[in-house]
N, C-alpha and C positions, 0 to 999 in steps of 0.2 A: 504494500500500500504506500501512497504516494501521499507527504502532509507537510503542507502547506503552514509557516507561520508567518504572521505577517506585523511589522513593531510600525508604528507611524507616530512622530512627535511635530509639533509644533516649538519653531522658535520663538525668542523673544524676539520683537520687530528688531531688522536689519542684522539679525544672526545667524541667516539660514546658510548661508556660504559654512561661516565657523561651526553650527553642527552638523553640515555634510560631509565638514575635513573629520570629525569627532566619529561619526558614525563609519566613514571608511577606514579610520584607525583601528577598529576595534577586531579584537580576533578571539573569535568563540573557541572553546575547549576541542571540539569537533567541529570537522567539516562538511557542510551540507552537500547534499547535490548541486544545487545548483544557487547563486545567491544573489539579488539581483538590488540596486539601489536605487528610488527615485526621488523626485523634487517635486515639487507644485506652487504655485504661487501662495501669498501670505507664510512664507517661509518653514514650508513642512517639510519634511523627509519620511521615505517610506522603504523598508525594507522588508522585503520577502524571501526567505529561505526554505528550499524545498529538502525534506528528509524521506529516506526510505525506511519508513515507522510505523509503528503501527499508530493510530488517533491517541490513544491516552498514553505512549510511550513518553519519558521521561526525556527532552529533548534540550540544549543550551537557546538561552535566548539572551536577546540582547539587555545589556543593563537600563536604569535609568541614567539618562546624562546629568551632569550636572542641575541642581536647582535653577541658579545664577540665568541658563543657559536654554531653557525652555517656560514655552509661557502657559505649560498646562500640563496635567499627568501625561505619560506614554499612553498611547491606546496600542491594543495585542490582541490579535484576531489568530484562531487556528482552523484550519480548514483543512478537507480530506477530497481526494482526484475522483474523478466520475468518469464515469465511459460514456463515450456513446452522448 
């Protein structure tokens, strides 16, 4: 099975460049299949890492960034592949 997590934070206005660099620094304990990072306007950052897990497996995610550095909690979605 194929599962999907996915971290997405917002910065604090005009810091989304400084936690794009933050977010591609980071290196989880293990490595995903496949791991993939995006932006969006109003300064978000979204990353999705794909694991071959089972849905409730025990899997690394990404920390909280700094306080200072985000203008809201992390949001953390997990999601499992479908066929067809």
């Amino acid at each position: 099975m194929t599962v999907a997590l996915m971290w997405e934070a917002r910065a604090v206005e005009g810091r989304g460049e400084e936690l794009l660099a933050w977010v591609r620094g980071q290196d989880l304990p293990a490595r995903p299949l496949r791991r993939e990072v995006l932006r969006a306007p109003g300064d978000r950052v979204l990353v999705i890492t794909w694991w071959d897990a089972a849905y409730e497996a025990e899997l690394p995610e990404f920390p909280e960034p700094a306080g200072e550095l985000v203008a809201r909690a992390v949001h953390r979605w997990r999601f499992e592949a479908v066929e067809g």
